[in-house]
Each structure stands twice: as structure tokens, then as C-alpha cells.
Residue, then its C-alpha position, 0 to 999 in steps of 0.5 A: x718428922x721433917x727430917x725424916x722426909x728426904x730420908x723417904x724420897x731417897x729411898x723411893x728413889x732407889x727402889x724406882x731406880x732398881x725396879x727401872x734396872x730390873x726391867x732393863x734386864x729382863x727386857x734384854x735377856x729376852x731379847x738374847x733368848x730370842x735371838x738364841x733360839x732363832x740361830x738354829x733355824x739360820x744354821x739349816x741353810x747352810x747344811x744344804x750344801x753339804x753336797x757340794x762337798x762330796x763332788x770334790x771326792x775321787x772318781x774312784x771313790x762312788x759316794x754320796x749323796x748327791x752331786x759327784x765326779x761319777x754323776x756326769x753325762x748320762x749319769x748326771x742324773x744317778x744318786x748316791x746315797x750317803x752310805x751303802x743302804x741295805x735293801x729290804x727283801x724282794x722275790x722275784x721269778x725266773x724263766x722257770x718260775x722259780x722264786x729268786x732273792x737279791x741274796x743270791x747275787x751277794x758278792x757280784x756288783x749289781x745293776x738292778x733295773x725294774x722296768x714295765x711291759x707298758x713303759x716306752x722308756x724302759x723299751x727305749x733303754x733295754x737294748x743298751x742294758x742288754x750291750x752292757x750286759x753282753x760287754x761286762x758280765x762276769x763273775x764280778x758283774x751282772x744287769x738283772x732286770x726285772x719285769x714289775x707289772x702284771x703282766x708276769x713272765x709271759x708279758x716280760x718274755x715277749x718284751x724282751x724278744x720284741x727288743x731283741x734282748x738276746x743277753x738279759x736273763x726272763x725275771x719277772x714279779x707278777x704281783x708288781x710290788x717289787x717297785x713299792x718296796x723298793x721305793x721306785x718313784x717311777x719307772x725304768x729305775x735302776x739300782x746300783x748295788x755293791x757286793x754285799x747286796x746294798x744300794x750304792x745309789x739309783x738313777x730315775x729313767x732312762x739311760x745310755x747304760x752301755x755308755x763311757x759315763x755308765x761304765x765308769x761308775x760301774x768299774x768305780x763300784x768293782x774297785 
């Protein structure tokens, strides 16, 4: 039986030195699991940036989102988005009081500005919006601004006489949804949309729509 006892001792041994070396690596697969898992939440920072990229575009390209060559002076506030986004469908009226879709300017570059009877800085931006009208319409191009409140045509008409907008044709939604559909966080929002009836970008508030800055990213969308 003696003999047998290092013969004991030397494989406890081995069986605590193999338990030990189990625990190590169990230890440290934890850790390279940890660590695996937290590079993803690393990663999302720097994606942010992404934007910064997209200012190294060509003026004559309207891209975005974000930040570009096309979003300066009284633009700098415009946004582009990602790719042209199709908008949902919206009905209007005319001085008529017939009903009227965006669809119905498919083929012509948009400006659609939504504005309010109650909204100060719509008023302070409609006579530049009425200029550029005046200035660039054509086959290729119109502004159409819309009235979004309930005040409905007769509020939008009188509106528009008091700012003088000779150039800008009477549309008016009375039922003031106009706005929520298309996500305008406030107002004067105005769209920007390519010929196939998609938003290119917007711009939240009032602006120099008449302007060297807003006539570029204009032509840059007729291209």
C-alpha cells in the first residue's frame, strides 16, 4: 500500500492542475466574449460622421443627408435626404375649391411650402417665395404653397393679398392635416421635390427663397 501512495499524490495532482487550467480558460473566453460584444456599441459612434462625407459631393449632385456643398448661406438649414423619398398622398384645394394632388405636378421640380394665416414667419418669407415664383417658373418649375390651417381658402386668399403675393396661385387645405402627413415638425416648412414627385430634402422655417443660395439648390435639382 505504501507504494501505491506517490502514485495517489501524482494524480491529484494532475487532476488539480487540470481543473486550475480549466478554469483559466473559461475565465478567459469570458472575457474575449465580453469583449466581443461590446465592440458593436463602439462601432455606432463613429457611423455618425457619416455626414461629413457627403459634403465632399459635388454641388451639382442634391444629396444627402445632412451636411452639403448645396446647405450653405440661407440654405445651411435645408436637409437632404439620404435618397429621394416618396411622399404619401396629400389633397389639396384650389381657388375653385377643386381638389388637387401633388401628382399633378409630376415632371416639374417642386417647391412645396406649407405655411399658416397665424404664422408670422410664413408672412415674413411669402414675398421672396412670390419673387422666386415670379423669377423661375416655368414648364420645369413652380413654388406651390399651401395654406394649412382652418381658416381654409378664404383665410389663405386674404393672406395672400395682405402680402401682396400677386405670382403664388390660392391652395389651401381646410381640414389642416396636410402638415402631419407630411411630417412637418413646424411651420413654414418647405419641401423640395424632384420630378418624379419625391422629396429631395426640406428646410424647417423661414428663408431667402429668392435668394443666390436658394436658386442654386434649385438649378442643382433641375439638372
Amino acid at each position: 500500500m505504501p507504494a501505491q501512495e506517490p502514485k495517489r499524490r501524482s494524480e491529484r495532482l494532475a487532476l488539480v492542475t487540470a481543473l486550475g487550467a480549466a478554469a483559466i480558460a473559461a475565465i478567459a473566453g469570458f472575457a474575449s466574449v465580453y469583449v466581443t460584444l461590446g465592440r458593436p456599441d463602439n462601432a455606432v459612434r463613429p457611423v455618425a460622421r457619416a455626414p461629413s462625407a457627403e459634403a465632399e459631393r459635388p454641388a451639382a449632385a442634391p444629396a444627402g443627408p445632412g451636411a452639403n456643398p448645396l446647405s450653405q448661406g440661407q440654405m445651411a438649414a435645408f436637409i437632404f435626404r439620404k435618397a429621394p423619398e416618396d411622399l404619401p398622398e396629400v389633397k389639396f384645394q384650389d381657388a375653385s375649391g377643386q381638389e388637387r394632388t401633388l401628382a399633378e405636378w409630376r415632371g416639374k421640380v417642386v417647391l412645396l411650402n406649407l405655411w399658416a394665416t397665424w404664422c408670422l414667419p410664413c408672412r415674413k418669407e411669402m414675398p421672396a417665395l412670390d419673387r422666386l415664383q415670379r423669377e423661375m417658373a416655368s414648364d420645369q418649375f413652380e413654388v406651390v404653397a399651401v395654406s394649412v390651417d382652418r381658416t381654409g381658402l378664404d383665410g389663405a386668399r386674404k393672406f395672400l393679398e395682405e402680402a401682396k403675393a400677386e405670382k403664388l396661385a390660392l391652395y389651401a387645405d381646410g381640414t389642416a392635416r396636410l402638415a402631419t402627413t407630411l411630417r412637418a415638425a413646424g411651420l413654414p416648412a418647405t419641401l423640395l421635390l424632384d420630378r418624379e414627385g419625391r422629396e429631395i430634402g426640406r428646410l424647417l422655417g423661414p428663408a431667402e427663397w429668392d435668394g443666390e443660395d436658394a436658386k442654386r439648390l434649385i438649378r442643382a435639382a433641375l439638372k
